[in-house]
N, C-alpha and C positions, 0 to 999 in steps of 0.2 A: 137211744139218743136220736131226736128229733132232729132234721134237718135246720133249722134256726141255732140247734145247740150247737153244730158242728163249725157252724160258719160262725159262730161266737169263740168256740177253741180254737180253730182254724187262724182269727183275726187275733185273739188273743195270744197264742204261739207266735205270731206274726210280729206284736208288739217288742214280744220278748227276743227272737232270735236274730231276728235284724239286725239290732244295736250289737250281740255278744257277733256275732260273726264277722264285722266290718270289725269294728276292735280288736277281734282276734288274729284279722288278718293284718292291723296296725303293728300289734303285740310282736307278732311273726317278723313282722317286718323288720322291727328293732333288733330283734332276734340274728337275723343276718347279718344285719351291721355286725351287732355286737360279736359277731362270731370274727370278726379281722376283717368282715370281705371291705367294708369301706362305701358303701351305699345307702342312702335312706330313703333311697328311689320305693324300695319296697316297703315301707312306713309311709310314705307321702301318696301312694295311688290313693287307696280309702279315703282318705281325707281329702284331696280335692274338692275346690280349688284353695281350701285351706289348706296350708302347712301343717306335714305332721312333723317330725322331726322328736328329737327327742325331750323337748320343754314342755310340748302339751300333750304328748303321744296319747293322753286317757283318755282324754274328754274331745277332741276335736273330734274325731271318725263315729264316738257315739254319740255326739249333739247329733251332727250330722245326719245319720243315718236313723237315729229313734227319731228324728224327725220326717224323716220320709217313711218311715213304721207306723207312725200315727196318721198321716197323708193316705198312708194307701188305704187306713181301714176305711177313712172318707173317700174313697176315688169314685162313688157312683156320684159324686159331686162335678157339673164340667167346670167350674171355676180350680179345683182341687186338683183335676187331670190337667189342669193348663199348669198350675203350679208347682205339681211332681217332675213334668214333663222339661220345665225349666231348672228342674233345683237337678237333676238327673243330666239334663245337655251342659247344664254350668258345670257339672261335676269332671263333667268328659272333657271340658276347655281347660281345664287342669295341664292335661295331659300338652297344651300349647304350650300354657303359661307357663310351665316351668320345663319343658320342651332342655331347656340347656342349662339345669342347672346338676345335673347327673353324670358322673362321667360313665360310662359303658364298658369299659373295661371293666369297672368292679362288679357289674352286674354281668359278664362274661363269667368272673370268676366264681360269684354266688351258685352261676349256672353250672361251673366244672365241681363245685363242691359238694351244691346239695341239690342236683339237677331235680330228683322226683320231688322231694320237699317244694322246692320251685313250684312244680308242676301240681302239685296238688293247690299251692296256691292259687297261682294260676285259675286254675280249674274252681274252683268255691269261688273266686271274684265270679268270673264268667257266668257262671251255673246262677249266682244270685241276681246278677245284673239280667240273665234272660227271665227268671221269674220276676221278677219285679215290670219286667218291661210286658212281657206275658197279659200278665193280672190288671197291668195298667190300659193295653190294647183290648184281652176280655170287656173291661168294664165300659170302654168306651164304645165297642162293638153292640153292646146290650142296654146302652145310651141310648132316650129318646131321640136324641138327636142324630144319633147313627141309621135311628130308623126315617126320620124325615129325609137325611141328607139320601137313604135308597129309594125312600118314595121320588123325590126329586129327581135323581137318577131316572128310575124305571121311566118317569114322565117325559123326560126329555130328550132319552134315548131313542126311546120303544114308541113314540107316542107316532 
């Protein structure tokens, strides 16, 4: 396998896992709830700053996210990296926007229930959100423009 093929599987897996994994972390989410603990804190992170909840729980976290699956496979684009970059911060203003609509004690008790379950969640948002962020820094790194804004640098610094 040639190097071109790799980063066509690579991009191609990328299409595909994106969307099942934020999903699956939706799905999980519901999962809690539905277990008693009384939270849909853990359904609503992925979907940020949509509502997940349990009316759209399918489709809101994989629009969402197959769409930044298809973004990234364009991110040597700088209009694209300006665009992931915003749909990724929007995603994080979630976490303000609905800041009080959670109560904390249920997610206390999710955590006395099923603490490593938690934790693996936990841990795949995380783990996805640094790749993602990664790949999106790579690309802009190995950007022309990454390379002028060093030329400029060196110039101005050193000169």
């Amino acid at each position: 396998m040639n190097d071109n093929q790799s980063n066509r599987a690579f991009e191609l897996g990328l299409l595909l896992l994106v969307p099942v994994i934020y999903t699956g972390l939706e799905v999980a989410g519901v999962i809690f709830n539905a277990a008693g603990h009384g939270t849909l804190l853990f359904c609503d992170i992925p979907s940020w700053p949509f509502r997940g909840g349990a009316t759209d729980v399918w489709y809101s976290a994989a629009i969402l996210w197959a769409s930044v699956a298809v973004l990234m496979v364009f991110r040597q684009r700088p209009e694209v990296r300006v665009l992931l970059t915003a749909i990724l911060l929007t995603h994080y203003s979630g976490w303000w926007i609905h800041r009080g609509e959670h109560d904390f004690y249920y997610v206390r008790r999710v955590w006395n229930s099923s603490g490593s379950l938690l934790a693996v969640w936990v841990s795949v948002y995380a783990v996805c959100q640094i790749i993602l962020w990664a790949m999106l820094i790579r690309a802009f790194l190995k950007s022309p423009q990454a390379k002028d804004i060093d030329k400029r640098l060196d110039k101005d610094f050193f000169a």
